[in-house]
C-alpha positions in Angstrom: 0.0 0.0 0.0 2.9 2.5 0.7 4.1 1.4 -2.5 1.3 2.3 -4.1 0.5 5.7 -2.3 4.2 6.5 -3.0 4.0 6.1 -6.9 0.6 7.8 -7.1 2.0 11.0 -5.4 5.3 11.1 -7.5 3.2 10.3 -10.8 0.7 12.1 -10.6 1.4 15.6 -10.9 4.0 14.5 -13.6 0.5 13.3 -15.0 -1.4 17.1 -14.6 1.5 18.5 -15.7 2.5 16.8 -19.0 2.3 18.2 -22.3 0.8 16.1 -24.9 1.4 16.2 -28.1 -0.6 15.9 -31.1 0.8 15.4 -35.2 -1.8 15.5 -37.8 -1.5 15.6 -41.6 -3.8 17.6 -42.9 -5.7 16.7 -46.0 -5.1 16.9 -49.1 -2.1 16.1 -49.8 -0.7 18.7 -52.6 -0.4 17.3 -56.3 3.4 16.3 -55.8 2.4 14.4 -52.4 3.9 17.8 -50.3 1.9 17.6 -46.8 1.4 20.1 -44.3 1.7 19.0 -41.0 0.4 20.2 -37.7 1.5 19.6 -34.3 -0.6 20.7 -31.5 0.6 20.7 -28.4 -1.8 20.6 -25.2 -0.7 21.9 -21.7 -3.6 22.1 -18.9 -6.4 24.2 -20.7 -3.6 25.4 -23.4 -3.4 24.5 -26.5 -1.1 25.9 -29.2 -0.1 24.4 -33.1 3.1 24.4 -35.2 2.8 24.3 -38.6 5.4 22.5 -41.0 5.8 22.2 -44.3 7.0 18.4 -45.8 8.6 18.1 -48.9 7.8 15.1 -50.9 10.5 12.4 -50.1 12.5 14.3 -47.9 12.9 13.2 -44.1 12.5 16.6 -42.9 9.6 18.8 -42.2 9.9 23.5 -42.7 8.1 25.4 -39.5 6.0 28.2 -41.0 4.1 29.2 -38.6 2.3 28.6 -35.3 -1.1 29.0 -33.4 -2.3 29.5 -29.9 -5.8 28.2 -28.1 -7.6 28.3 -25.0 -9.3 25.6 -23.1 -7.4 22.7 -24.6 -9.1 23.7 -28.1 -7.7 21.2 -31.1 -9.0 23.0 -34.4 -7.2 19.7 -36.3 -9.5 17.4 -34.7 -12.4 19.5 -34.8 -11.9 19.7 -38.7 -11.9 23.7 -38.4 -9.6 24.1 -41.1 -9.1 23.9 -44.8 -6.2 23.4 -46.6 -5.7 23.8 -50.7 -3.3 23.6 -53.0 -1.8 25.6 -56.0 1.7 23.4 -57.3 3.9 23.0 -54.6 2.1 26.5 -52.0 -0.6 25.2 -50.0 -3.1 27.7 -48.5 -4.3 26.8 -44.7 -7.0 28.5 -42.4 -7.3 27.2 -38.9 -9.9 28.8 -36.8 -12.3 27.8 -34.0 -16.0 27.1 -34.7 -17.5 28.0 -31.4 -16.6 31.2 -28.9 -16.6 28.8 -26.2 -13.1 27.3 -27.9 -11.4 30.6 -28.4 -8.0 30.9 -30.8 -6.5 33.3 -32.5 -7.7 32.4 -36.5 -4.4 31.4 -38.6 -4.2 32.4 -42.6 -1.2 31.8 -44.6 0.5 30.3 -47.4 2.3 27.1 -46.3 5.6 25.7 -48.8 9.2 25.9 -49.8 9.1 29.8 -50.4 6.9 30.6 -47.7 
């Protein structure tokens, strides 16, 4: 039992205070299988995004920009985005669909220029 109370009070605020991360890929894909890639990060009732662009066939991924969110918010899994694609420039929006899930909208061109 002492044991057990002793790794419950050492884990758990390692637990409460973990940050968790989140990759998604966002769909499409562009015509030369470029992705964008977003990683949200949640911290308590934080929530923030980077965004990376991922060249086709090449092991390595181009921050272009990031996001932030309140009350654990994850626009990627809400779908509250949309993503399109002109050659190898894609064109993201991330935004929040309800006030109760406030962010800070993000609009920009996502690619190897960018």
């Amino acid at each position: 039992v002492l044991c057990t109370l002793t790794a419950l009070a050492i884990l758990a605020p390692a637990a409460l205070f973990s940050v968790i991360d989140e990759p998604y890929f966002a769909e499409p894909a562009g015509p030369y299988g470029d992705r964008v890639l977003v990683i949200e990060h949640h911290f308590l009732l934080g929530s923030s995004g980077d965004i990376y662009y991922v060249p086709a066939g090449l092991p390595f991924a181009l921050k272009q920009g990031s996001f932030s969110c309140d009350n654990a918010y994850s626009p990627m899994r809400a779908g509250s985005y949309s993503l399109s694609w002109s050659d190898r420039t894609a064109a993201l929006s991330v935004w929040s669909d309800t006030a109760a899930d406030p962010m800070v909208p993000w609009n920009g061109k996502v690619g190897p220029g960018w």
